[in-house]
py3Dmol code that shows the C-alpha trace and the ligand (Angstrom):
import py3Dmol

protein = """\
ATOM      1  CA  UNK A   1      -8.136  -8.260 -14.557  1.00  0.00           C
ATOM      2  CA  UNK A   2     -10.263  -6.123 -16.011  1.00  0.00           C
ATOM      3  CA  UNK A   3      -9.680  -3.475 -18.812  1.00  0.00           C
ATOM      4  CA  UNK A   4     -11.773  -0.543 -19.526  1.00  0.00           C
ATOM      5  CA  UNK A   5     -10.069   1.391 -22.337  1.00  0.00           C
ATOM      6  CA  UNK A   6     -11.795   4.620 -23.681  1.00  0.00           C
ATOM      7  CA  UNK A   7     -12.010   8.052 -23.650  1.00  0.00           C
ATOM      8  CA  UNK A   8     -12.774  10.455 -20.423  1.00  0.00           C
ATOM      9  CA  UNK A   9     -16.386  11.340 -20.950  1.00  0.00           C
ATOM     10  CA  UNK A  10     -16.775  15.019 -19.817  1.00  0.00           C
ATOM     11  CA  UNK A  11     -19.402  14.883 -17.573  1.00  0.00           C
ATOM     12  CA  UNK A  12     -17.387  12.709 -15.367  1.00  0.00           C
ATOM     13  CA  UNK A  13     -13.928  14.233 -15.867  1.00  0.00           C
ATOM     14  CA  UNK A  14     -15.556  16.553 -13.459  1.00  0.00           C
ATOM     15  CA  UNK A  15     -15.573  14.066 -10.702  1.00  0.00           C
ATOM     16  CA  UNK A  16     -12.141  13.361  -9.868  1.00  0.00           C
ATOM     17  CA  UNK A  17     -13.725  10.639  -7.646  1.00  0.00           C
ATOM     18  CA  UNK A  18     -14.891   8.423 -10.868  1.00  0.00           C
ATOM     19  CA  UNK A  19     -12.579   7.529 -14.167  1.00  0.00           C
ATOM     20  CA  UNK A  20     -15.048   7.918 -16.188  1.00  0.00           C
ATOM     21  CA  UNK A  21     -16.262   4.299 -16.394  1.00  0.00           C
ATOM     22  CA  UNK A  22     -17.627   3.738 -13.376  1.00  0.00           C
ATOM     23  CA  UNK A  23     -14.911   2.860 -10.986  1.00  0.00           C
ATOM     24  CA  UNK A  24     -14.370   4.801  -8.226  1.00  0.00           C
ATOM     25  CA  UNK A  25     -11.140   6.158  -7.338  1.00  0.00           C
ATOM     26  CA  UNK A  26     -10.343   5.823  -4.143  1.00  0.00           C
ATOM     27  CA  UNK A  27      -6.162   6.443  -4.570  1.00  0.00           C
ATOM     28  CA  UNK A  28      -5.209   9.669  -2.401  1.00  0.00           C
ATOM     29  CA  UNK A  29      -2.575  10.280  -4.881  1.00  0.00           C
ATOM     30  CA  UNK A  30      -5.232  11.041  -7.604  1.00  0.00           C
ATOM     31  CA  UNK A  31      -7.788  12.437  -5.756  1.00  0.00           C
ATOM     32  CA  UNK A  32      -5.387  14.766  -4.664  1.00  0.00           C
ATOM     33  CA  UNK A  33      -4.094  15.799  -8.111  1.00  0.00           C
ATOM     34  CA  UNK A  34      -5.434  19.389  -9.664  1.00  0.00           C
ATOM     35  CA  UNK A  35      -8.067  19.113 -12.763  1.00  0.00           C
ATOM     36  CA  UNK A  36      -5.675  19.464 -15.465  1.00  0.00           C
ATOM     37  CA  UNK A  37      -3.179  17.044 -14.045  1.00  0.00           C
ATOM     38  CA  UNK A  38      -6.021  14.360 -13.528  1.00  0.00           C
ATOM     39  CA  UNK A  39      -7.288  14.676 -16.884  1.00  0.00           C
ATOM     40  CA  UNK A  40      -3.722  14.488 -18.105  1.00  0.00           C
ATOM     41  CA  UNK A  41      -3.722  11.123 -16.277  1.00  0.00           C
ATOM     42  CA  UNK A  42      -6.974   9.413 -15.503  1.00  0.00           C
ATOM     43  CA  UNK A  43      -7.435   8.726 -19.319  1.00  0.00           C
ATOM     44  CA  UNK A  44      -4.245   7.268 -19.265  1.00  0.00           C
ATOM     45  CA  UNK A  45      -5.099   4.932 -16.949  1.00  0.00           C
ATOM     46  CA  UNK A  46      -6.276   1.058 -17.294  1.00  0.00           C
ATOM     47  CA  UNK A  47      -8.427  -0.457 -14.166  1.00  0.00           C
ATOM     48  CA  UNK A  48      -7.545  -3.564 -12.734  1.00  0.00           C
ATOM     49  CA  UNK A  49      -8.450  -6.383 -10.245  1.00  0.00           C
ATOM     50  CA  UNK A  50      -5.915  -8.555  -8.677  1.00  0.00           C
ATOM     51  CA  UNK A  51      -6.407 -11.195  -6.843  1.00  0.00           C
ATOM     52  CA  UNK A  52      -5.062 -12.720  -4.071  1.00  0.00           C
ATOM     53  CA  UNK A  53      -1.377 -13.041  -4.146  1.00  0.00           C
ATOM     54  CA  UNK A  54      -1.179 -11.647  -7.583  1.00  0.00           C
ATOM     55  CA  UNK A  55       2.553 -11.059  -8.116  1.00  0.00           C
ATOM     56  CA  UNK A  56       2.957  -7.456  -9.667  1.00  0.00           C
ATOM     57  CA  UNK A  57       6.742  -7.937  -9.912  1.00  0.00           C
ATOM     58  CA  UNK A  58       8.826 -10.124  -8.654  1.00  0.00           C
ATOM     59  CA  UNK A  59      12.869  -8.952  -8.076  1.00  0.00           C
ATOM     60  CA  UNK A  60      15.170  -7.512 -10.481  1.00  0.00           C
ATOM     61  CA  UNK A  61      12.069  -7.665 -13.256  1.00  0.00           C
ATOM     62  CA  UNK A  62      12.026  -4.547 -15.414  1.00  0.00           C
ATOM     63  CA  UNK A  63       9.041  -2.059 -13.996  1.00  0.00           C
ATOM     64  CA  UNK A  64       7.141  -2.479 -17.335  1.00  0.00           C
ATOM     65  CA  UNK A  65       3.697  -1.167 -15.752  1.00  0.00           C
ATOM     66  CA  UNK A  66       3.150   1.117 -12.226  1.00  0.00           C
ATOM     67  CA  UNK A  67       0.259   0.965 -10.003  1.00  0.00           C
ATOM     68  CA  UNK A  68      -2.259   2.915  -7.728  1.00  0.00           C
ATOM     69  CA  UNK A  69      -2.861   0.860  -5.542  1.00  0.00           C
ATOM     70  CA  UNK A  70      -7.328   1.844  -5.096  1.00  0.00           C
ATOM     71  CA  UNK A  71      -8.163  -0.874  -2.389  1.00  0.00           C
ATOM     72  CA  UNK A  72      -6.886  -4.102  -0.534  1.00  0.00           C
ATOM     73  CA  UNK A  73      -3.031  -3.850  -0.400  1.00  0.00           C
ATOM     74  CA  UNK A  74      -0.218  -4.898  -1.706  1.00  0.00           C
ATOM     75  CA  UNK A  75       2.936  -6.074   0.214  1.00  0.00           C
ATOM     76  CA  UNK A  76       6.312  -5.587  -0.414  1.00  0.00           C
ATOM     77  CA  UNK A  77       8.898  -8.450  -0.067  1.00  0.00           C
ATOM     78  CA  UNK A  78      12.293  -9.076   0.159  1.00  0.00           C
ATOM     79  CA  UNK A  79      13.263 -12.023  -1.166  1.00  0.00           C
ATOM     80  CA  UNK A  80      16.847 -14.528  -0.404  1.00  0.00           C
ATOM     81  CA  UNK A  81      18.224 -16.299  -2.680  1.00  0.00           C
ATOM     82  CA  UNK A  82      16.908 -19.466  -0.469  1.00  0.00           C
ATOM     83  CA  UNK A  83      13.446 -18.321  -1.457  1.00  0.00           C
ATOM     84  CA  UNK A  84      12.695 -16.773   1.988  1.00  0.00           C
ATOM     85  CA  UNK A  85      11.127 -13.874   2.186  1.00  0.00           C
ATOM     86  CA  UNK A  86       9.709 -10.919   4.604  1.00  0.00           C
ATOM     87  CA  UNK A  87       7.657  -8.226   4.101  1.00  0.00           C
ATOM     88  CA  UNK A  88       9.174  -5.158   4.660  1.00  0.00           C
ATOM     89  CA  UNK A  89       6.592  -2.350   3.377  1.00  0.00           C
ATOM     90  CA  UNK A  90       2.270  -2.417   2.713  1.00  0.00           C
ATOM     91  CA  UNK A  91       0.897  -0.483   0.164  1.00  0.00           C
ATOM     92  CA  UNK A  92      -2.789   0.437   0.229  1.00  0.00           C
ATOM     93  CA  UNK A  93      -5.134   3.336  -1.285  1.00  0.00           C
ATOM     94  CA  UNK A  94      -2.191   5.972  -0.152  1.00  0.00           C
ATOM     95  CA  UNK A  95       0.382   4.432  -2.312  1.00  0.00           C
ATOM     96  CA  UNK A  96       2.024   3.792  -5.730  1.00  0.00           C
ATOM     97  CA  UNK A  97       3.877   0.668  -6.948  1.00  0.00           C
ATOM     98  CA  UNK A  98       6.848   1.165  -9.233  1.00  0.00           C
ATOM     99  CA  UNK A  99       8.624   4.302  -7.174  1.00  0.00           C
ATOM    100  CA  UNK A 100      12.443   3.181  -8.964  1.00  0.00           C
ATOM    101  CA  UNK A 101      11.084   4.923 -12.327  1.00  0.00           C
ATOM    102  CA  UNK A 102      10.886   7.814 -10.583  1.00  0.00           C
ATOM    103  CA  UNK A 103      14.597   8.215 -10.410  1.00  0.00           C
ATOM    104  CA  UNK A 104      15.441   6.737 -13.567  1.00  0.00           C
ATOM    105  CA  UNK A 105      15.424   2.802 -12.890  1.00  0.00           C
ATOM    106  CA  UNK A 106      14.374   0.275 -14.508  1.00  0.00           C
ATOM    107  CA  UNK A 107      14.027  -2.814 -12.122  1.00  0.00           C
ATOM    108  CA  UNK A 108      12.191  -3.914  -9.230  1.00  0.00           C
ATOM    109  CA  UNK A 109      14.654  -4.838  -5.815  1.00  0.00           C
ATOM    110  CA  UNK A 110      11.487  -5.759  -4.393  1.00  0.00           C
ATOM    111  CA  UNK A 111       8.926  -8.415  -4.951  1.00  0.00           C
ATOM    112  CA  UNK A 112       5.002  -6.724  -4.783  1.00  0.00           C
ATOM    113  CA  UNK A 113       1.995  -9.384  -4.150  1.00  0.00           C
ATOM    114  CA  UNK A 114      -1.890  -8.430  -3.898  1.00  0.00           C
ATOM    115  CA  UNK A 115      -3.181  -8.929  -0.245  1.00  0.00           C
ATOM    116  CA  UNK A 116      -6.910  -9.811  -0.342  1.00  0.00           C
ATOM    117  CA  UNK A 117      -8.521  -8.464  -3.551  1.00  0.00           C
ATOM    118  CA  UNK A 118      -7.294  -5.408  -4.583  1.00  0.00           C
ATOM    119  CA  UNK A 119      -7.690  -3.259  -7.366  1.00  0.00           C
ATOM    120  CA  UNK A 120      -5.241  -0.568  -9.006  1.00  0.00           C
ATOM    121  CA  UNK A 121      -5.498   1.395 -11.802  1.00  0.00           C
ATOM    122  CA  UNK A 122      -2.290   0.798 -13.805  1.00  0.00           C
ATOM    123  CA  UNK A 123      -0.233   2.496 -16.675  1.00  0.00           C
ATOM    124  CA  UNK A 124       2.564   1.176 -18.590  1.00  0.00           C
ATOM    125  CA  UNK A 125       6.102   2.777 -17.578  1.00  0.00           C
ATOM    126  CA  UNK A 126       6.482   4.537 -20.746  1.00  0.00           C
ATOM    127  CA  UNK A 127       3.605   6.732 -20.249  1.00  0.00           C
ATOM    128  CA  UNK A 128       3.608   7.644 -16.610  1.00  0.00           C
ATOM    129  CA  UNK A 129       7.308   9.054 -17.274  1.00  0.00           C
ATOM    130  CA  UNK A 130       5.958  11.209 -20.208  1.00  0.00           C
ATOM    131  CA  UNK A 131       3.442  12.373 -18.080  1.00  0.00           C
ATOM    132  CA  UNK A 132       5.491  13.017 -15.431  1.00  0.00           C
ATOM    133  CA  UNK A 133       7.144  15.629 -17.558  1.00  0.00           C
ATOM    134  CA  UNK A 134       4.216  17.628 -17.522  1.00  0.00           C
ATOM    135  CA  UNK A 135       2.407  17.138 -14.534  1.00  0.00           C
ATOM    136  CA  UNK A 136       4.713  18.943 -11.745  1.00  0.00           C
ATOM    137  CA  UNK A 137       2.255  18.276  -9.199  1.00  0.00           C
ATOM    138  CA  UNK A 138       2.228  14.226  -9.758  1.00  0.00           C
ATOM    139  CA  UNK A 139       5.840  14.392  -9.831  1.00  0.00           C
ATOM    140  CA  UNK A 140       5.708  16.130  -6.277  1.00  0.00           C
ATOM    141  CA  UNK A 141       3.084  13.866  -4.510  1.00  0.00           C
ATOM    142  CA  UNK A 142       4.822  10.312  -5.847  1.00  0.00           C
ATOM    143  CA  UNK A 143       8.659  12.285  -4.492  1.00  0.00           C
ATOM    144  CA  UNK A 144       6.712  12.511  -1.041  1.00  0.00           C
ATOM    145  CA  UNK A 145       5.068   9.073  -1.091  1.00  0.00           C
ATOM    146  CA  UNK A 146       8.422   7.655  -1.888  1.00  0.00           C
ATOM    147  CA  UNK A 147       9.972   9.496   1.548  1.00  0.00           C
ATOM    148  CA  UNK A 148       7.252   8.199   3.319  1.00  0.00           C
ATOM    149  CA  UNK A 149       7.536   4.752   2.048  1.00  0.00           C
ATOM    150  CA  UNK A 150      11.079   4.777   3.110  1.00  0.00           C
ATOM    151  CA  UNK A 151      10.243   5.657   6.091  1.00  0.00           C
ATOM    152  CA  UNK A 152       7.766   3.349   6.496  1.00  0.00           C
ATOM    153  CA  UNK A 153      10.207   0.523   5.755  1.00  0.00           C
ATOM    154  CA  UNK A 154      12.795   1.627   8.100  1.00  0.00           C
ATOM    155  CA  UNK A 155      10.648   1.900  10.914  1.00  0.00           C
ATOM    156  CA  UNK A 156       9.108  -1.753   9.652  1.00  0.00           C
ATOM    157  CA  UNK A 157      13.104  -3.501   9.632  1.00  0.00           C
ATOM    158  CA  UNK A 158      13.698  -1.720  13.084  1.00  0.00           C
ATOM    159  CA  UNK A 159      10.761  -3.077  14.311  1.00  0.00           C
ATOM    160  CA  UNK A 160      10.825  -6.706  13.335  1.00  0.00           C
ATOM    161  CA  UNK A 161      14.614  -6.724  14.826  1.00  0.00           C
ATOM    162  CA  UNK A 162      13.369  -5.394  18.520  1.00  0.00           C
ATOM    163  CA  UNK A 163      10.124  -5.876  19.285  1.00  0.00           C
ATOM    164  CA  UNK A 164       7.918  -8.820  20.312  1.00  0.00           C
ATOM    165  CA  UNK A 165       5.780 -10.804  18.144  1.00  0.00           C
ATOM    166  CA  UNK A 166       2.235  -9.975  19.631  1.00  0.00           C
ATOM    167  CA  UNK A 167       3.400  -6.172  19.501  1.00  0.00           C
ATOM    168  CA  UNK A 168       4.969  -6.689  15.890  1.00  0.00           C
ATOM    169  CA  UNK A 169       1.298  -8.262  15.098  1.00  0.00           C
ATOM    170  CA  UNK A 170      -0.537  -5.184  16.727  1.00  0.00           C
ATOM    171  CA  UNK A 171       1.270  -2.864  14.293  1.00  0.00           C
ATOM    172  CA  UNK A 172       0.870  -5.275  11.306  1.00  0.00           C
ATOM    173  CA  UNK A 173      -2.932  -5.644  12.134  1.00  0.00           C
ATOM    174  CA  UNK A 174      -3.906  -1.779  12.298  1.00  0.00           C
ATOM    175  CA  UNK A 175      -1.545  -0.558   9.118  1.00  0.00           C
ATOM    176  CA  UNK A 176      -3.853  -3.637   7.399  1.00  0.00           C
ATOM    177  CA  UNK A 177      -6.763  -1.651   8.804  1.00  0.00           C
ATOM    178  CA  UNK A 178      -5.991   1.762   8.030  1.00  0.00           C
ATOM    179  CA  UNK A 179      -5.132   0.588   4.325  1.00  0.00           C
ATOM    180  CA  UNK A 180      -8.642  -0.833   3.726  1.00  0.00           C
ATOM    181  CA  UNK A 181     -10.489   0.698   5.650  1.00  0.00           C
ATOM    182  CA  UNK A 182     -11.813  -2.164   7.670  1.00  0.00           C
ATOM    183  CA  UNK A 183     -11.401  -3.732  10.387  1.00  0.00           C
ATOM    184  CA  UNK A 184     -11.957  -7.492   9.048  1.00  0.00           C
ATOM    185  CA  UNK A 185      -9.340  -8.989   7.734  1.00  0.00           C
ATOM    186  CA  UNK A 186      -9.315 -12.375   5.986  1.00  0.00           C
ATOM    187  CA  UNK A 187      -5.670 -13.408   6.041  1.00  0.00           C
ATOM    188  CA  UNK A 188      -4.695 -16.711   7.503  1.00  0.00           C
ATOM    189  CA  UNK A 189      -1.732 -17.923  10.187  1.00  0.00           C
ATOM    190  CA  UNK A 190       0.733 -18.675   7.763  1.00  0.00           C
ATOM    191  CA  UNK A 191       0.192 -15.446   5.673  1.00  0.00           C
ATOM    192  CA  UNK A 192       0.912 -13.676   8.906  1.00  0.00           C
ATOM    193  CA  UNK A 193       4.045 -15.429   9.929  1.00  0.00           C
ATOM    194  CA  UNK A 194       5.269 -14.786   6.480  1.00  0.00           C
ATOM    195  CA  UNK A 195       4.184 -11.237   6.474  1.00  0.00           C
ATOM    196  CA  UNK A 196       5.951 -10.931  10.119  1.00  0.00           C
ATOM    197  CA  UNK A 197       9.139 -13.486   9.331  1.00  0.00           C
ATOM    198  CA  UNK A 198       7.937 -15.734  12.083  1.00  0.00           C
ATOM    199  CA  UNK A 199       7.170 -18.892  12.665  1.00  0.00           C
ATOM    200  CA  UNK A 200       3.828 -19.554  12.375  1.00  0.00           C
ATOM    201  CA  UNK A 201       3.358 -21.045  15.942  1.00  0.00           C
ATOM    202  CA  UNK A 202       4.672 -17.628  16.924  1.00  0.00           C
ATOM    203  CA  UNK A 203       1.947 -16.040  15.046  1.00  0.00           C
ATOM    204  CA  UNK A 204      -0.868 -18.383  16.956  1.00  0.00           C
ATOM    205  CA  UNK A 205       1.035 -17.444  20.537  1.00  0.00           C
ATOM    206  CA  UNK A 206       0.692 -13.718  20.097  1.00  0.00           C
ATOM    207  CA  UNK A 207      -3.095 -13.581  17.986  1.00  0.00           C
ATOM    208  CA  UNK A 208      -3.950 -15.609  21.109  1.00  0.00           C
ATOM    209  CA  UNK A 209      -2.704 -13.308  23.033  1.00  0.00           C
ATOM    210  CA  UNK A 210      -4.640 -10.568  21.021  1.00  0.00           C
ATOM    211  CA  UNK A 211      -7.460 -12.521  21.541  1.00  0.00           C
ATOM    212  CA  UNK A 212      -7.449 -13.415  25.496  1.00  0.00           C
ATOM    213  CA  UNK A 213      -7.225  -9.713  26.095  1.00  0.00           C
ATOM    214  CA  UNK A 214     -10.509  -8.631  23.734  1.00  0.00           C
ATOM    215  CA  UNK A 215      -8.505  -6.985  21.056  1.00  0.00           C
ATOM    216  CA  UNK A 216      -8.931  -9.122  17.783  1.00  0.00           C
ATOM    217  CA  UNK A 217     -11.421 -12.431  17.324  1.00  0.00           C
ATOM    218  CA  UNK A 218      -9.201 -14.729  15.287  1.00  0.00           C
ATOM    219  CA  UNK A 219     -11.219 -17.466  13.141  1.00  0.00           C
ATOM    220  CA  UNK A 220      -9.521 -19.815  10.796  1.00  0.00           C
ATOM    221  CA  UNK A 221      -8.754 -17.132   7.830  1.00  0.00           C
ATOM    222  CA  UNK A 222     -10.033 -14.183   9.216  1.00  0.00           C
ATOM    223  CA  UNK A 223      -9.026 -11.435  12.016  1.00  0.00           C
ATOM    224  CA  UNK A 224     -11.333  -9.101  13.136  1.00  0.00           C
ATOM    225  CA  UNK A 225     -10.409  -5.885  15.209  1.00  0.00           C
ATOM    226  CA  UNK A 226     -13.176  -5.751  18.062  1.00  0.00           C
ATOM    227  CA  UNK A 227     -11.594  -2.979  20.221  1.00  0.00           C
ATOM    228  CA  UNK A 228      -9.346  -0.838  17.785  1.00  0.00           C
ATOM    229  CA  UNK A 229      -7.807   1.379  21.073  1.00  0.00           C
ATOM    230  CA  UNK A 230      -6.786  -1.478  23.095  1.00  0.00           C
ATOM    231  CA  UNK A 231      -4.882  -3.018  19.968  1.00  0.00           C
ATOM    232  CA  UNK A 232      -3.046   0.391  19.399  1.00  0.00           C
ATOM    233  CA  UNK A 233      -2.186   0.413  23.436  1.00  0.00           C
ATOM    234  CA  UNK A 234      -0.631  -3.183  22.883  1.00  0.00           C
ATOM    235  CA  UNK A 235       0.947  -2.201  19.366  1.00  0.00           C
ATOM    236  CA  UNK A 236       4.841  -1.224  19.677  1.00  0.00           C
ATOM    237  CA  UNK A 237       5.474   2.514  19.023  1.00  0.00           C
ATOM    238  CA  UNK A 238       6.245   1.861  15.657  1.00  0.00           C
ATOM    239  CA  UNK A 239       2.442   2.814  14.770  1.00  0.00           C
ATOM    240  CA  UNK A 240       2.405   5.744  16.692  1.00  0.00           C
ATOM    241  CA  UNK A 241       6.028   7.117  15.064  1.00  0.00           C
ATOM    242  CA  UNK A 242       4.770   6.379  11.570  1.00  0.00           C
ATOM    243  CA  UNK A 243       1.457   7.977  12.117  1.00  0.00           C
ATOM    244  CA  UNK A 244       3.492  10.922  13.823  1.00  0.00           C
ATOM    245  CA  UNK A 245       6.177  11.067  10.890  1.00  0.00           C
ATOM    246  CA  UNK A 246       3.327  11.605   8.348  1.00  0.00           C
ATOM    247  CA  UNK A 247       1.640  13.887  10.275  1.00  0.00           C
ATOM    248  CA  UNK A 248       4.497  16.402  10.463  1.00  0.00           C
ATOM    249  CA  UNK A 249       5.332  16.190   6.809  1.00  0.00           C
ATOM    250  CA  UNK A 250       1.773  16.741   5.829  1.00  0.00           C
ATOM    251  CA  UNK A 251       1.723  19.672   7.712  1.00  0.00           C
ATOM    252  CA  UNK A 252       5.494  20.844   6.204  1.00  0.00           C
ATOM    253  CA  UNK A 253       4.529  20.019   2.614  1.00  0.00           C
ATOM    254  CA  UNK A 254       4.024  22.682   0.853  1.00  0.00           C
ATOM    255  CA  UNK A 255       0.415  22.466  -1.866  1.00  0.00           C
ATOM    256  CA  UNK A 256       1.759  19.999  -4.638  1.00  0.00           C
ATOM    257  CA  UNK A 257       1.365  22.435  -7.452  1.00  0.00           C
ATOM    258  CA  UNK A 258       4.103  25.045  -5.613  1.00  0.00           C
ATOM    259  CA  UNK A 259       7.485  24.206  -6.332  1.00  0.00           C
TER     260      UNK A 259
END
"""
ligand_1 = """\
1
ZN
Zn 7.719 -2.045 16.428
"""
view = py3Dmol.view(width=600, height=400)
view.addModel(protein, "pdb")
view.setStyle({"model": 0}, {"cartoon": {"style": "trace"}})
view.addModel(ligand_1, "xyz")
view.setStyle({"model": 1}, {"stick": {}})
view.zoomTo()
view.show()
């Protein structure tokens, strides 16, 4: 992890694309924010690298810190008590990690682990709620990421209950994409069956079948997308209804600073 405390020089509080040491922001939750929000916030804010399978919380831990999420993605588990787990939401530059505080609570009922190398810029719990009391438009954008989210994950349980594995892997494959903005994607069999709750022979069946039909090339750690419209033909239609869903609400939400 890296931290890069300081003040907000100035010149670059007039890029909302840059916290003013050097790191890019890349979060569509801050970019989106107007100038005196931002510089209400950015300062605030402490960037961070995680690595691979960083745990950011694990379940029931208090929500100490809160993330954007700038690049790579995090997943979001749930976790039995036999320590079995499935992930059940994916949280890339669009998103936020600790959306209980919002509302007032104080615990995770989630586990969140780093996917590939990601970075985040983080603040500690205390702070973004202060903030949050004056900064209506913040408020506003994390309220609609957390409907979103939600819908995300309902669409994600109904999914993995109904639909096939290769067509469950589809989906999985292009939200990965979309959230990185990449189409290579070094995660290996077993991290897919666990991110799917499969078996990870189940996994090599359907990224064969992916592969036979010129959609993905599948090396030992590391899925590439080689024809991105034949993998969203062979996806279920849970892309398509979550890429639908958001649609509409952009287009219903009203600008973040009207309330
Ligand atoms: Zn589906």
């Amino acid at each position: 992890m890296t931290r890069r405390p300081g003040p907000l020089s100035s010149t670059l509080a007039k890029s909302s694309r840059n916290d003013g040491h050097g790191n890019q922001i890349n979060n569509q939750i801050l970019l989106n924010l107007p100038s005196h929000e931002s510089e209400t916030l950015i300062p605030k804010l402490e960037f961070v690298r995680l690595r691979v399978h960083h745990l950011l919380h694990e379940v029931g831990d208090p929500l100490k810190s809160v993330y954007f999420c700038n690049s790579g993605m995090i997943s979001i588990l749930s976790v039995f008590p036999n320590g079995k787990s499935v992930e059940v939401g994916l949280v890339g530059k669009e998103g936020f990690i600790g959306l209980p505080l919002l509302v007032g609570f104080r615990t995770a009922p989630t586990r969140a682990i780093s996917q590939l190398d990601a970075t985040g810029f983080r603040v500690d719990a205390e702070t973004l709620i202060s903030v949050l009391t004056r900064c209506p438009a913040l408020e506003q954008s994390l309220q609609q990421y957390s409907q979103i989210f939600t819908m995300e994950i309902t669409q994600i349980a109904a999914c993995n209950r109904l639909h096939e594995v290769e067509e469950r892997l589809a989906r999985w494959l292009l939200m990965c994409a979309d959230r990185v903005s990449s189409n290579s994607l070094p995660l290996t069999q077993e991290f897919l069956g666990q991110m799917l709750g499969t078996r990870r022979s189940s996994v090599t069946v359907g990224a064969g079948i992916l592969q036979r039909a010129g959609m993905i090339s599948y090396n030992r750690g590391d899925v590439r997308i080689t024809d991105r419209k034949k993998l969203e033909d062979a996806a279920c239609e849970c892309y398509a209804l979550m890429q639908r869903q958001r649609e509409r609400w952009r287009r219903d939400a009203k600008p973040p600073n009207v309330r």
